[in-house]
C-alpha positions as CSV (number, residue, x, y, z in Angstrom):
1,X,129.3,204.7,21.5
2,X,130.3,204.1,18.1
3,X,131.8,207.3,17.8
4,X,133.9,206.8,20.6
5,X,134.9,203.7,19.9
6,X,136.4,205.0,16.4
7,X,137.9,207.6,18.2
8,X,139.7,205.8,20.8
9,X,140.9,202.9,17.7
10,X,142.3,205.8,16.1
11,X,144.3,207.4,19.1
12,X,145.5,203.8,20.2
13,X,147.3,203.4,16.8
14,X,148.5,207.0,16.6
15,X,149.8,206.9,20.2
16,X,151.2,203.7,19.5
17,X,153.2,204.5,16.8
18,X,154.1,208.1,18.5
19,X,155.4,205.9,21.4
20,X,157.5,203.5,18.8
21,X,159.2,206.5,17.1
22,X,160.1,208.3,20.5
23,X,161.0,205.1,21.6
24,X,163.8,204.6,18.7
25,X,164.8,207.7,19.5
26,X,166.0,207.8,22.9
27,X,167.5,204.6,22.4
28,X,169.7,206.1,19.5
29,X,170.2,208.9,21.6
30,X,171.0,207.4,25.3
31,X,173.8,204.8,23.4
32,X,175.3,208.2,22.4
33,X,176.2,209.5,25.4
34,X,179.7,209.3,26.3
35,X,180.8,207.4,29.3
36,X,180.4,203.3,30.3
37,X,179.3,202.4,33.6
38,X,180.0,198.7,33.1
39,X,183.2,199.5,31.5
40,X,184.5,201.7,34.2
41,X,183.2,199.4,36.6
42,X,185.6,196.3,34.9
43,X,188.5,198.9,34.6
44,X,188.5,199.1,38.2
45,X,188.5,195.6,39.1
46,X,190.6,194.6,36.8
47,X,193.3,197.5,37.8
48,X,192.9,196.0,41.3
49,X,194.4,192.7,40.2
50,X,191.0,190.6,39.1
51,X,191.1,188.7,36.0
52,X,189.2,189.7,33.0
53,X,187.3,187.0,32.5
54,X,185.8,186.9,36.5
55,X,186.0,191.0,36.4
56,X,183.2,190.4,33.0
57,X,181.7,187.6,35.1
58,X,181.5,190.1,38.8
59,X,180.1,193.1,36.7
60,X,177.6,191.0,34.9
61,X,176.5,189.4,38.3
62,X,176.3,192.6,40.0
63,X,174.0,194.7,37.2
64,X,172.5,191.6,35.7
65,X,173.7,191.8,32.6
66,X,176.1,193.1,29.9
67,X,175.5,195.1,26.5
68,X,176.9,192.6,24.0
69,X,176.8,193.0,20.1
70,X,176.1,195.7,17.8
71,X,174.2,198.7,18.4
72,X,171.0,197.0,15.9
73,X,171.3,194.1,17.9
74,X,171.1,195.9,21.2
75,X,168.2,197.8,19.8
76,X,166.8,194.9,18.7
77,X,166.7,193.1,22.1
78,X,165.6,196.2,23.8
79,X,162.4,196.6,21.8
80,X,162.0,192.4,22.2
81,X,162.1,193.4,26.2
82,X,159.6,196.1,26.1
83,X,157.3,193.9,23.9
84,X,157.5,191.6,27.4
85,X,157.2,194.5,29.5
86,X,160.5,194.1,30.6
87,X,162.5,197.3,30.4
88,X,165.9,195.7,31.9
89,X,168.0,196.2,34.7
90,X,169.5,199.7,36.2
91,X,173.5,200.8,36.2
92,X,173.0,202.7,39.1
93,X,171.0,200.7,41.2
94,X,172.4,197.1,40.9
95,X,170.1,194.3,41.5
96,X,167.0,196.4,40.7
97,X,165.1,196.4,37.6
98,X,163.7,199.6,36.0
99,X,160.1,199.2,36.7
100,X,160.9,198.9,40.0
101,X,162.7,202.0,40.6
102,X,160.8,203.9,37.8
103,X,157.1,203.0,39.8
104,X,158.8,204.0,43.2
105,X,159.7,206.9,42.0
106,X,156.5,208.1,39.8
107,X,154.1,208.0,43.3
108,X,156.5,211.2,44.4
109,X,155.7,212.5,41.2
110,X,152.0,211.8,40.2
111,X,150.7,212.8,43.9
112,X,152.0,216.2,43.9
113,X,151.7,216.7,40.3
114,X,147.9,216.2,40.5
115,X,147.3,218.0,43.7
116,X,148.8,221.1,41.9
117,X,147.5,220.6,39.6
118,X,144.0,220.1,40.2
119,X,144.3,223.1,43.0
120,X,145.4,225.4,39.7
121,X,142.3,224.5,37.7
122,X,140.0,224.7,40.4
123,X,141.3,227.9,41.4
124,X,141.9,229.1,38.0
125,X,138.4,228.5,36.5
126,X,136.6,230.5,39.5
127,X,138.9,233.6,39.8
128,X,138.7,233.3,35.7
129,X,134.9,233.7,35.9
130,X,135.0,236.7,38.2
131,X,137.2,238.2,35.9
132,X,135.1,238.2,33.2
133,X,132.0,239.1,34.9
134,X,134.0,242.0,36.3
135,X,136.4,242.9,33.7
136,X,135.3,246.5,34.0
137,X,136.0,246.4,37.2
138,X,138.7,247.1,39.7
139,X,138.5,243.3,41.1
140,X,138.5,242.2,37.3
141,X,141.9,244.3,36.2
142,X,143.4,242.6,39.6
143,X,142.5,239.5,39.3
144,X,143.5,239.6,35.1
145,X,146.8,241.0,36.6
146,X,147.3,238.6,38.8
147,X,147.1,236.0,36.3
148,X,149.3,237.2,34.0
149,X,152.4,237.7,36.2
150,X,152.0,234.3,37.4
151,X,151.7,232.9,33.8
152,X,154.7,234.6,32.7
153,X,157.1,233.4,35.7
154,X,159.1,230.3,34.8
155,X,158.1,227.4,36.9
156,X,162.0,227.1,37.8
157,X,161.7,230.6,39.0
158,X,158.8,229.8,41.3
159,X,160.7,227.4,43.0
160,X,163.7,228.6,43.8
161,X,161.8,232.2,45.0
162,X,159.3,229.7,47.6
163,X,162.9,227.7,48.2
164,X,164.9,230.6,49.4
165,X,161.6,232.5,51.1
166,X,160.2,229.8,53.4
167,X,163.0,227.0,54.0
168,X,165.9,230.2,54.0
169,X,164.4,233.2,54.9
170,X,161.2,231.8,56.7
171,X,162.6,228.7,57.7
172,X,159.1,226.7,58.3
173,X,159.0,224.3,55.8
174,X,162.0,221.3,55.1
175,X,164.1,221.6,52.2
176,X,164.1,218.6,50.8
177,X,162.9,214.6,51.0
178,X,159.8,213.3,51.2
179,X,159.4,213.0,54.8
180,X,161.5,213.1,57.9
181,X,164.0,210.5,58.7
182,X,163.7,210.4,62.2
183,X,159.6,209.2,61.7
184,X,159.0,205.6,61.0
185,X,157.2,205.0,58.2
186,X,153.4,203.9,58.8
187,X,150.0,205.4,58.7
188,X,150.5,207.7,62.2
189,X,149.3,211.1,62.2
190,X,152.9,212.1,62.5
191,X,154.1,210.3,59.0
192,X,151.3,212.0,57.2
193,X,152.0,214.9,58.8
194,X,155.7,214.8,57.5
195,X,154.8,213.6,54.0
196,X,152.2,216.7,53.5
197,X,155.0,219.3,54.9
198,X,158.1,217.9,52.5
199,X,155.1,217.9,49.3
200,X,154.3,221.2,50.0
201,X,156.4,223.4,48.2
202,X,156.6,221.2,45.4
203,X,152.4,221.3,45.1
204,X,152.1,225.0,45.8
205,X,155.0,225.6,42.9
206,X,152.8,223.5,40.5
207,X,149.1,225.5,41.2
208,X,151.3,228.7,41.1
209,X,152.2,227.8,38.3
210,X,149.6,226.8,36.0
211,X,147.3,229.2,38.2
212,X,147.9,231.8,35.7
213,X,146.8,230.3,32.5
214,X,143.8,228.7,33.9
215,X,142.5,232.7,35.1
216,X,143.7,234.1,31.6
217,X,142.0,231.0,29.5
218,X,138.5,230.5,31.6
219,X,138.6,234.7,31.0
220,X,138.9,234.6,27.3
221,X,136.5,231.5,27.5
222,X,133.8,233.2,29.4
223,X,133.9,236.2,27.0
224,X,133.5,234.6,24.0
225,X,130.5,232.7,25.3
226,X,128.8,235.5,27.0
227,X,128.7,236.8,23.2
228,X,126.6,233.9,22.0
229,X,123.5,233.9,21.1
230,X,122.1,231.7,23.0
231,X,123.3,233.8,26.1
232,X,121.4,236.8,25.0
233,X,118.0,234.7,23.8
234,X,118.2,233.7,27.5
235,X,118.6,237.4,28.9
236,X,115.7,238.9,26.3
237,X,113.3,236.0,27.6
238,X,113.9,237.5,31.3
239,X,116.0,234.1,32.6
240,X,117.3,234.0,35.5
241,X,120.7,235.7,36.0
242,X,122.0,232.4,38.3
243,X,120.9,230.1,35.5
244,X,122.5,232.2,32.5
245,X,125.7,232.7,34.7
246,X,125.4,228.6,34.9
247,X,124.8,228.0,31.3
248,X,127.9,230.5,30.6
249,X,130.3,228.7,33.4
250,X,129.0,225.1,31.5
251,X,130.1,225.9,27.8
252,X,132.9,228.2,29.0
253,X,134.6,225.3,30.6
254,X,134.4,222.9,27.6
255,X,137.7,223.8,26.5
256,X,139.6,223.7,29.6
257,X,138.9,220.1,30.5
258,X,141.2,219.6,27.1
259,X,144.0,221.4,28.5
260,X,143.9,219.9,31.7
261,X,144.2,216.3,30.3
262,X,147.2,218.0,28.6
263,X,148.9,219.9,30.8
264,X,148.5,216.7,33.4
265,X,151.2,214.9,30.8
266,X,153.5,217.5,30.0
267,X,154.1,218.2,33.8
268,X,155.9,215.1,34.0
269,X,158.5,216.6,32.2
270,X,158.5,219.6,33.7
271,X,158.6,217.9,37.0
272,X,162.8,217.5,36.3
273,X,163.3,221.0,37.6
274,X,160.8,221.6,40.6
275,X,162.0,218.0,42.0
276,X,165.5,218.9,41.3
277,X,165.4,222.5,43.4
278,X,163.8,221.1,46.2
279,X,165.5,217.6,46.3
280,X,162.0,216.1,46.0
281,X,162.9,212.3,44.5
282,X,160.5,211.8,41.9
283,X,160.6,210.8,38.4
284,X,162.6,214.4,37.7
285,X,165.2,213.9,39.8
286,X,165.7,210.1,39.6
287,X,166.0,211.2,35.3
288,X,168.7,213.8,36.3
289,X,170.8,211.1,38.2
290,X,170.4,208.4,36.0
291,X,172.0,211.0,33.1
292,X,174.9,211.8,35.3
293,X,175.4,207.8,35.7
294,X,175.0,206.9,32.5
295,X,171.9,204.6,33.4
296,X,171.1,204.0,30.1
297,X,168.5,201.7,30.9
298,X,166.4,204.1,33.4
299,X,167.0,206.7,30.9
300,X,165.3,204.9,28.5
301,X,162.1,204.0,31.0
302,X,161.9,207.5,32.4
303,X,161.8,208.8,28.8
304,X,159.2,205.9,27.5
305,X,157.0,206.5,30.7
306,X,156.8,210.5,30.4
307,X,156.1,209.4,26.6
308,X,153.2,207.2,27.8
309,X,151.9,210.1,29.7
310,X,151.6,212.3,27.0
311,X,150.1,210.4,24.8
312,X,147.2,208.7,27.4
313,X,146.7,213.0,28.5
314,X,146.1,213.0,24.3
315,X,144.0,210.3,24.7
316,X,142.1,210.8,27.5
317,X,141.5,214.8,26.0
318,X,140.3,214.2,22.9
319,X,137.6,211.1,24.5
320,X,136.8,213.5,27.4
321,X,135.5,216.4,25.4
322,X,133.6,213.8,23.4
323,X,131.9,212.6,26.1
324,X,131.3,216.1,27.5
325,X,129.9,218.6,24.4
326,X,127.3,216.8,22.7
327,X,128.4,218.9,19.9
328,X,131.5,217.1,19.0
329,X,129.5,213.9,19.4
330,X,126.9,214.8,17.2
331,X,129.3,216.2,14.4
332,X,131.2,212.4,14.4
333,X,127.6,210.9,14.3
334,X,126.7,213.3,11.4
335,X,129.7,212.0,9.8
């Protein structure tokens, strides 16, 4: 417990100063960009014969606010606003604060992100065993194959080939949205129905897509370990082949729960193009439109939450495989 304790102490302070840096950042970065929502949006009442001083008033009561002072002391209220979890108000939704359309945006993305995901590994780590039991084999050279075509194929790719195959070609799943208009929201059998059919392509695109390195990693993993020793103690001493093949599966995995945490993180980010291709509003898209508005405020959330993500996956990785190989554990203890 101690151990862990140290560990997770450590990782806090790390993550939090990864977070702060990242942070600065994209604040330096988003202020940056060319363009002014709130300054085009004066421009144009004033041009259609308001006074300046109610245009400034109008804009600031229809976004909430307005950017005043220098660019320190706009940082410096910024970070005082995250410090209250208060991550401001949004250009191109007016009225609404980022939190609130950054957390109705991220269940679009974390759903389908983790069922992909989790359908990947799962598939991934058994077709990966096969393949090293029968790498000598026709089924193993197919299924190593298999793998690495899928793991070289951009995930962009993947989605536009499923995009144009089954809502062009095979036109049996919808193109975009999260469900169909013409349902009323609720828990019917109809609704869920709807929601499963629009996440579809978006969830099959993600386990596609990380199917390959799963196979090609639980492979190499299961190699390696079927070279221990302890692996061929067991055979000499006339074990069982079901309980050596479920020693190997148990340290051959070890790894792979690592990578998962991981991989769970980083597919935030590359959420931005599957969402985008299939029109699927999630975290990806909602970044891609508050870029083209200038939402410097969302900007700034989206890239501070994707942040977050990464560094919890870190997190949760490095405590995880603690936890799971006593190894590890016993090494910090040593220590």
């Amino acid at each position: 417990m101690a151990v862990l304790l140290r560990r997770f102490a450590g990782h806090v302070a790390r993550g939090f100063v990864m977070i702060l840096v990242v942070t600065t950042i994209s604040f330096l970065i988003i202020r940056s960009v060319p363009g002014d929502p709130l300054a085009a949006r004066y421009q144009k009442l004033v041009e259609q014969g308001m006074a300046p001083d109610a245009a400034q008033r109008a804009v600031e009561a229809l976004y909430g606010f307005t950017p005043k002072g220098s660019l320190w002391e706009q940082y410096v209220d910024y970070m005082g606003g995250l410090a209250h979890l208060d991550l401001g108000q949004s250009l191109s939704v007016p009225g609404a604060g980022v939190s609130t359309v950054l957390f109705s945006a991220a269940k679009w993305t974390v759903i389908p992100v983790l069922a992909g995901t989790l359908l990947s590994f799962l598939a991934g780590v058994v077709m990966g065993v096969y393949a090293a039991i029968r790498r000598t084999g026709v089924l193993g050279d197919l299924l190593a194959v298999s793998g690495s075509l899928l793991h070289g194929v951009p995930q962009y790719v993947l989605a536009l080939l499923l995009g144009a195959i089954f809502t062009t070609l095979v036109p049996i799943l919808p193109a975009g949205g999260t469900a169909d208009i013409m349902i009323d929201p609720g828990f019917t059998a109809g609704y869920i129905g709807s929601l499963v059919q629009h996440a579809t392509l978006p969830v099959v695109t993600y386990a596609l897509a990380g199917y390959g390195g799963w196979i090609l990693a639980m492979k190499s993993s299961v190699v390696t370990v079927l070279g221990d020793d302890f692996i061929l103690a067991a055979e000499l001493r006339g074990m069982k082949r079901s309980i050596v093949f479920r020693y190997v599966a148990r340290n051959a995995i070890l790894p792979l729960f690592t990578i998962l945490a991981l991989s769970l993180g980083l597919l935030f980010g590359g959420a931005i193009f599957i969402e985008r291709i299939f029109n699927y509003p999630g975290l990806g898209l909602m970044l891609i439109d508050s870029v083209n508005n200038r939402d410097y405020s969302l900007m700034g959330g989206a890239f501070l939450l994707i942040t977050a993500a990464v560094v919890v996956a870190n997190i949760a990785a490095d405590l995880l495989y603690t936890v799971i190989d006593p190894r590890v554990r016993s090494g910090g203890e040593a220590a």
